[in-house]
N, C-alpha and C positions, 0 to 999 in steps of 0.2 A: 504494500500500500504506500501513497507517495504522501509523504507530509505537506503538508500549509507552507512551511519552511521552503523546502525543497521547488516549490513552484513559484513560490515569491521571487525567491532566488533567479529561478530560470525564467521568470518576466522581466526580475532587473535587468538582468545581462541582454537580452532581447533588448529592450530600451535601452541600454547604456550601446549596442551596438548599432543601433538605428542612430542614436544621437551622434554615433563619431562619425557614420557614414553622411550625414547629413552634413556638419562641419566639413569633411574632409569635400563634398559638393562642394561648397560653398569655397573653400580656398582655392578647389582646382579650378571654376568660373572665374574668379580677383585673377590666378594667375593667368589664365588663356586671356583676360581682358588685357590683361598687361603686356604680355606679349604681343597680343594684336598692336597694340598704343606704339611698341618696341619696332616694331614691323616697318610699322607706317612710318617712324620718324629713320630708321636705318634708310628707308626705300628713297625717304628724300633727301638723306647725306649722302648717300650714292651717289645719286642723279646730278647731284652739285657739284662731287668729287670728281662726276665721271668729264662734269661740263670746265671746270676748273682744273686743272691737274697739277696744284700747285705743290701738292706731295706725293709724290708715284707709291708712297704706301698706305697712303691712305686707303684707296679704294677697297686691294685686296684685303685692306685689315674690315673694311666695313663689309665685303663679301660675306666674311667668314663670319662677322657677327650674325649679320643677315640669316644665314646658312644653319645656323646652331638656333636660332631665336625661332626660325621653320620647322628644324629638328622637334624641340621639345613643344613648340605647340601640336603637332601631327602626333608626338606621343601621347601626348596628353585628351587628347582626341582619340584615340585609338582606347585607351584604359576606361 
């Protein structure tokens, strides 16, 4: 027979698992907005860098940001 105890138990954890999954939503949306924010603002120091080429590392270095900032929002979209 299952105790009072034993169920209470096994609805906290239920709810204590909901609540983190809930949070953990909510941080990964803040971070995909921020990335997106990330995106947009890399896409137009490119575009400037590419128009301007007054440091030939610039570009490549905003590439790769670009390129990693792509990465992890596609992961995070993916999970």
């Amino acid at each position: 027979m299952v105790s009072v105890a034993m169920m209470v138990c096994a609805d906290t954890e239920s709810l204590f698992r909901k609540e983190h999954k809930e949070r953990m939503d909510k941080k990964e949306k803040k971070r995909m907005e921020v990335l997106q924010q990330k995106i947009a603002k890399l896409q137009h120091l490119l575009a400037g860098a590419k128009q301007q080429p007054d440091d030939p590392t610039e570009a490549p270095r905003l590439e790769k940001e670009l390129a990693a900032a792509h990465a992890e929002l596609a992961a995070l979209k993916k999970a």
